[in-house]
N, C-alpha and C positions, 0 to 999 in steps of 0.2 A: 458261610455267606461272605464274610469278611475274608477272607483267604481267597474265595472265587474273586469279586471283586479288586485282588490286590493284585492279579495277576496268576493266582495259581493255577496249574493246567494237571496234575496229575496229582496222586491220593498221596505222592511220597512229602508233599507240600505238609499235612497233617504231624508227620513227624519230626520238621526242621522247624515250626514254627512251636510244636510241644519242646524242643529244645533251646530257642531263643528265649520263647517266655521263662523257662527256666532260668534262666540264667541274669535274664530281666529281673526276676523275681529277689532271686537271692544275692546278687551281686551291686544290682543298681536301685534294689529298692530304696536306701538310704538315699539317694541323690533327688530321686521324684518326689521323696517326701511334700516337698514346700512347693512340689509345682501347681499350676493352679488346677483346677476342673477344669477350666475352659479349655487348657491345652491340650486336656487330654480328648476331650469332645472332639475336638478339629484333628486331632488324628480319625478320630474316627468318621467323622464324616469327610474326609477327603479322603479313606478309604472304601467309603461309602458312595460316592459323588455318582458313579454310573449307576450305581441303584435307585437313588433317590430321581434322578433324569429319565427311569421309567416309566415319570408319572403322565410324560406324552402319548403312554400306550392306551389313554383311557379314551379317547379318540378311534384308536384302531378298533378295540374291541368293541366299542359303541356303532362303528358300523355293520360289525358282524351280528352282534346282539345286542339291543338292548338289558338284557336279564346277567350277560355276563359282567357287562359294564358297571351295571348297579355292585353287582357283587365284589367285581373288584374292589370300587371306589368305601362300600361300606369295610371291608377288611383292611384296604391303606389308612383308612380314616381311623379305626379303632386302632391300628399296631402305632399310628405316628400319637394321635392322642393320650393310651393309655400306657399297654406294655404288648410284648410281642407274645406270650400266652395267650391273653383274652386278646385280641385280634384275632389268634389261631382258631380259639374256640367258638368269636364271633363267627366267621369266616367258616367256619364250619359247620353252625348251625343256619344262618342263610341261604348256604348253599344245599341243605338239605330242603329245607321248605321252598326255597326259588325250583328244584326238580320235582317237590310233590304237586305243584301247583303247575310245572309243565306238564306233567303226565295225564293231571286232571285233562288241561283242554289243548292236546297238541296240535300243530298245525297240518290242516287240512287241505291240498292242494289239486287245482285242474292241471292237467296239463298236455300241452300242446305237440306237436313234431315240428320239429325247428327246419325250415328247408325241405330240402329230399333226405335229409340224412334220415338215422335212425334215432337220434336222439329225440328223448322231449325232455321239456322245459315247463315250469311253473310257467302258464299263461299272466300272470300280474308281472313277474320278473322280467320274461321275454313276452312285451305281446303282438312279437311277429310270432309265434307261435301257432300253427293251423291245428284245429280242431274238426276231427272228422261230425258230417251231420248228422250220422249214428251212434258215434260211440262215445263215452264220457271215461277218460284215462284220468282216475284218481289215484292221490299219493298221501299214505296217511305216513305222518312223520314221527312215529311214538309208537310205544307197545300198547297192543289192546287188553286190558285186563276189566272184572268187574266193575271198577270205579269210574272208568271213563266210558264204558261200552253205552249209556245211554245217548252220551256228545259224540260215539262215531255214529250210532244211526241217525238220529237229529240232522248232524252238518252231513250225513251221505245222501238224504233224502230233499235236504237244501241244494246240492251240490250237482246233483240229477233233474234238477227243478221238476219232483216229482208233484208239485199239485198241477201242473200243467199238462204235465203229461196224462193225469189223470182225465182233464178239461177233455183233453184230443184224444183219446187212446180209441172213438169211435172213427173217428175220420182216417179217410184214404192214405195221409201221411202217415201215418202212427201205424199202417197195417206194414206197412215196408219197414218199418226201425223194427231193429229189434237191441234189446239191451244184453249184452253178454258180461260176467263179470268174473275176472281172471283174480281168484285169490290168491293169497300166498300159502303152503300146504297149513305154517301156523295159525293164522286167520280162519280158514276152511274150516281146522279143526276147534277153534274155538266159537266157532258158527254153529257147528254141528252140536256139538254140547250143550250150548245154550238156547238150542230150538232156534235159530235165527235164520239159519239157511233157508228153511222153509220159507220164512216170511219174510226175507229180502225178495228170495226168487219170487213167492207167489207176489208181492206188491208191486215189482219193479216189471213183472210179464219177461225175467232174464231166464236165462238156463248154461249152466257150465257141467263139467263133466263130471260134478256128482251128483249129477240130479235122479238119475238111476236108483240113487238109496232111498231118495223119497220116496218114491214109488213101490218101493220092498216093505 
């Protein structure tokens, strides 16, 4: 870190500074004797000085995430406070619980076709985003496993505003929608495993292309 910081660019940096210290060591240790701490500190933080000037990245990462922000700031907080070990080990067990706790309840997105293009876009982010009157393009942003599968049917069924549709599903509008939903093959197959394809399609009145096997 101290070698990046000092200007080193290449791994041969490793082996001119294992021989300065050498030489430091044995040649000049008698002169540093009576120097003070402090001098020696201020070597090293104005070897340090561009690292420590990082700490304006807690800004950038705070607009991108909230969860990495935090994270950051708890690991600079414990490495400047204690020692660089437990920072590390802080930092490391934070960052395990800030990822169980996203997988719990990831985020859940509508989204739109931006223009004529083909792209879409989260309708909150962009909301020039057009949304067609039949279809509902959702974006789950996490892996689906056991633990969170309760929170993707919950916010999928929020998200479809299926008590509504349940209100109207007799009326002349509801007879023209129809709902179609494009899994991903891993999604599909963890639908299928856990009985759920059934009972997405039969709740929601959808049908995609393996509805065939229900019927088998």
């Amino acid at each position: 870190m101290v070698q990046g910081e000092s200007g080193g660019k290449t791994s041969l940096i490793g082996g001119f500074s294992s021989v300065i210290l050498a030489i430091v060591i044995l040649a000049l240790a008698p002169l540093l004797e009576y120097l003070p701490m402090a001098c020696l500190a201020g070597i090293i933080i104005v070897n340090l000085k561009g690292l420590l000037f990082k700490v304006t990245d807690l800004a950038y990462y705070y607009r991108i995430s909230m969860m990495e922000a935090i994270l950051w700031l708890i690991t600079f907080l414990t490495v400047v406070l204690s020692d660089v070990d437990i920072g590390v080990y802080i930092g490391i067990a934070a960052s395990f619980l800030m990822n169980t706790i996203r997988t719990q309840r990831p985020r859940f997105a509508i989204l739109g076709r931006v223009g004529d293009t083909t792209f879409y876009k989260n309708i909150k982010v962009f909301p020039s985003a057009e949304q067609h009157l039949s279809i509902k393009v959702l974006r789950f942003d996490g892996s689906l496993y056991a633990c969170n599968a309760p929170f993707f049917k919950r916010k999928f069924y929020e998200l479809i505003d299926f008590q509504r549709y349940e209100k109207t599903q007799h009326s002349s509008i509801s007879k023209r929608m129809s709902l179609r939903c494009s899994l991903h093959v891993g999604l599909d197959g963890f639908l299928w495993e856990y009985g759920w394809s059934y009972n997405l399609c039969f709740d929601t009145r959808c049908s995609y292309g393996h509805s065939d096997r229900n019927t088998k």
